[in-house]
C-alpha positions as CSV (number, residue, x, y, z in Angstrom):
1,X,-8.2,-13.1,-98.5
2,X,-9.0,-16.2,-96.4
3,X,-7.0,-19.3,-96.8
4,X,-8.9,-22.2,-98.0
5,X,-7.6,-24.2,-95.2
6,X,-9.1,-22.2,-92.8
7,X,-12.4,-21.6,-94.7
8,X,-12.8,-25.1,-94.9
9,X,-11.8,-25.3,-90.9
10,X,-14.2,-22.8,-90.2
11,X,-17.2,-24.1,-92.2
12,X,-16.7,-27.6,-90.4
13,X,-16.7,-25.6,-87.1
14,X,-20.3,-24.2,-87.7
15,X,-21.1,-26.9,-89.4
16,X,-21.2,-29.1,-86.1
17,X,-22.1,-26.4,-83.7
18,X,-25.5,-26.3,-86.1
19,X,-25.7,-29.8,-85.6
20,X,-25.5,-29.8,-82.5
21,X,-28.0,-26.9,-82.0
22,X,-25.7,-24.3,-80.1
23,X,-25.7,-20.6,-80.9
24,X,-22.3,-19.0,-81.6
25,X,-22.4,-17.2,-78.3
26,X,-23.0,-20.6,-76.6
27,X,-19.7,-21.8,-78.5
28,X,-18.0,-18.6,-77.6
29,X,-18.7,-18.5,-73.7
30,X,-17.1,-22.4,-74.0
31,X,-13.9,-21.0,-75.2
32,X,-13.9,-17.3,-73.6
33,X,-14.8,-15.5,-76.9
34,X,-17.3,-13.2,-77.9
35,X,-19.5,-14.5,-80.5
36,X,-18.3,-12.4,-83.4
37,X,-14.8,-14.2,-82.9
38,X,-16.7,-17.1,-83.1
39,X,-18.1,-15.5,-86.8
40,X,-14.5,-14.5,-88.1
41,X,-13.2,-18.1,-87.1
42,X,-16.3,-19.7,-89.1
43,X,-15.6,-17.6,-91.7
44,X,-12.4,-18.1,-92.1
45,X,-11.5,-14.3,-92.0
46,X,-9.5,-15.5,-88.6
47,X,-7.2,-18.7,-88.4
48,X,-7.9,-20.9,-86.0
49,X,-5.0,-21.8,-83.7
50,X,-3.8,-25.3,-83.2
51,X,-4.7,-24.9,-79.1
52,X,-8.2,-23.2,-80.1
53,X,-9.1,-26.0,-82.6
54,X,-8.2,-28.4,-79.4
55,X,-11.0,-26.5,-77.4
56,X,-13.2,-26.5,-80.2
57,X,-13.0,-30.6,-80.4
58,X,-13.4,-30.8,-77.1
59,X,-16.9,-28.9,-76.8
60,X,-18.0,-29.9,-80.1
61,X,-17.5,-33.3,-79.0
62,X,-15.0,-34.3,-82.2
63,X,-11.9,-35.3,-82.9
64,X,-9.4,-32.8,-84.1
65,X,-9.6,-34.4,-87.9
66,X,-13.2,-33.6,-88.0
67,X,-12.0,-30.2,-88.8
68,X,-10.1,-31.5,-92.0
69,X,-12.1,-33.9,-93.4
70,X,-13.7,-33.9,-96.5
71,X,-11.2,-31.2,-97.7
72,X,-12.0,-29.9,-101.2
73,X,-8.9,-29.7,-103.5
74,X,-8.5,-26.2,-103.5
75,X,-7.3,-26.1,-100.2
76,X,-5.6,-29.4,-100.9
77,X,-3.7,-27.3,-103.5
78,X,-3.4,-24.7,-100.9
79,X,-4.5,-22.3,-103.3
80,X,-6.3,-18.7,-102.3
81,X,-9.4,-18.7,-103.5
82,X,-10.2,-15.7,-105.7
83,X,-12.6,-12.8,-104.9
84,X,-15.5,-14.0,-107.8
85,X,-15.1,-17.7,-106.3
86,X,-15.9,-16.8,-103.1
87,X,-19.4,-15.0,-103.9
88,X,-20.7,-18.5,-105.2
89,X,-19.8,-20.1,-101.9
90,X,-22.1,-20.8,-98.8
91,X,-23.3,-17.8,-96.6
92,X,-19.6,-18.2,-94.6
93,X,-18.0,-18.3,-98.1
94,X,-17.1,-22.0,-97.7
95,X,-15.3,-24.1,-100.0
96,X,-18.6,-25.9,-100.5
97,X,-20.5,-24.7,-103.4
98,X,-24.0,-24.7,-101.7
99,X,-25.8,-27.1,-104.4
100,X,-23.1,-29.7,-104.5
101,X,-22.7,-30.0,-100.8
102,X,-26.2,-30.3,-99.2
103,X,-24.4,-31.3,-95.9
104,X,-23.4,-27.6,-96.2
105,X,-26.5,-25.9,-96.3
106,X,-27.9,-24.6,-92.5
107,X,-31.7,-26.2,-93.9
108,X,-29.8,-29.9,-94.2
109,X,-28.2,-29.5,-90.7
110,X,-31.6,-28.2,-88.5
111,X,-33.3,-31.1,-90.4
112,X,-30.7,-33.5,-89.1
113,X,-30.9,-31.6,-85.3
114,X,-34.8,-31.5,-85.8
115,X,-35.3,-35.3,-86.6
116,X,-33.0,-36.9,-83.7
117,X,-34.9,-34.7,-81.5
118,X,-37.3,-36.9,-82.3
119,X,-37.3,-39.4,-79.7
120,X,-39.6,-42.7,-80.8
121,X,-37.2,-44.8,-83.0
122,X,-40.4,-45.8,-84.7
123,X,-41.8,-42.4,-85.8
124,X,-38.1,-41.1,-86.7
125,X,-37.8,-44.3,-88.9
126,X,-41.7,-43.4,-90.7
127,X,-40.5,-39.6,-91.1
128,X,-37.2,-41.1,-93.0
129,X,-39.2,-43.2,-95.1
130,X,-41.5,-40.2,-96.1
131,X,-38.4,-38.2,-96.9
132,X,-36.8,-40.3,-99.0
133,X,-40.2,-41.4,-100.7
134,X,-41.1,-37.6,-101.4
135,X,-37.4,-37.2,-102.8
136,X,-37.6,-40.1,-105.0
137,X,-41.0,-39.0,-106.5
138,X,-39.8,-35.5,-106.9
139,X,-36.7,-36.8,-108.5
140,X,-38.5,-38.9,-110.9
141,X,-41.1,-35.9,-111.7
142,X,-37.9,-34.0,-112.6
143,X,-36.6,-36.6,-114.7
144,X,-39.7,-36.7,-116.4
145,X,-40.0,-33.3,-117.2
146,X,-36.4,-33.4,-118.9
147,X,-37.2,-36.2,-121.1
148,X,-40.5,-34.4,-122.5
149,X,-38.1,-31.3,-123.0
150,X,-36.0,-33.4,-125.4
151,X,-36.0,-33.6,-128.9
């Protein structure tokens, strides 16, 4: 069973490489790996040694704490997660539940890649706008709905 640590590592690890739009394989030919090493390490099925991570910063152009931020608490705890736990997780059983961490899911990070590749400041800016104005009228239709529901 994976360490937390190291799940959480590992989801930060393809969480950047997604955001910076490289395949595993690219990732892997940085470091001399094959690309399923890659998988295991994002995973967390492998641990990650302190001179790989080092590599890892380096091409992922990061510092090493980038790895260990925004730790959840079970791995704080350094608890094992348990087998049912795990099925809830993201598609590389994170420690991010996919709903509560959108900056987890693969669709949040290829927007992110998508819109800064995007090169007019002014049409990014209009396409952020429209975002976050379809959001807000899609959270407010939601809201709605829940109020009529109510007794």
């Amino acid at each position: 069973m994976a360490h937390p640590v190291d799940s959480h590592v590992g989801a930060r690890v393809r969480q950047r490489r997604t955001m910076l739009g490289m395949k595993q394989f690219k990732l892997g030919d940085a470091v001399n790996l094959s690309f399923q090493q890659i998988q295991k390490y994002e995973q967390g099925s492998n641990r990650v040694s302190s001179s790989r991570l080092f590599e890892f910063a380096k091409i992922l152009r990061v510092p090493v704490s980038y790895f260990f931020e925004e730790m959840p608490a079970n791995a704080l705890a350094g608890r094992p997660m348990s087998g049912r736990a795990r099925k809830d997780f993201g598609e590389a059983a994170t420690p991010f539940e996919q709903d509560k961490d959108p900056m987890a899911k693969r669709e949040t990070l290829e927007l992110v890649h998508a819109y800064y590749k995007v090169r007019q400041a002014r049409v990014r800016k209009r396409i952020f706008e429209m975002v976050k104005a379809v959001g807000a009228a899609s959270h407010a239709e939601a809201l709605a709905g829940r109020k009529r529901r109510e007794p």
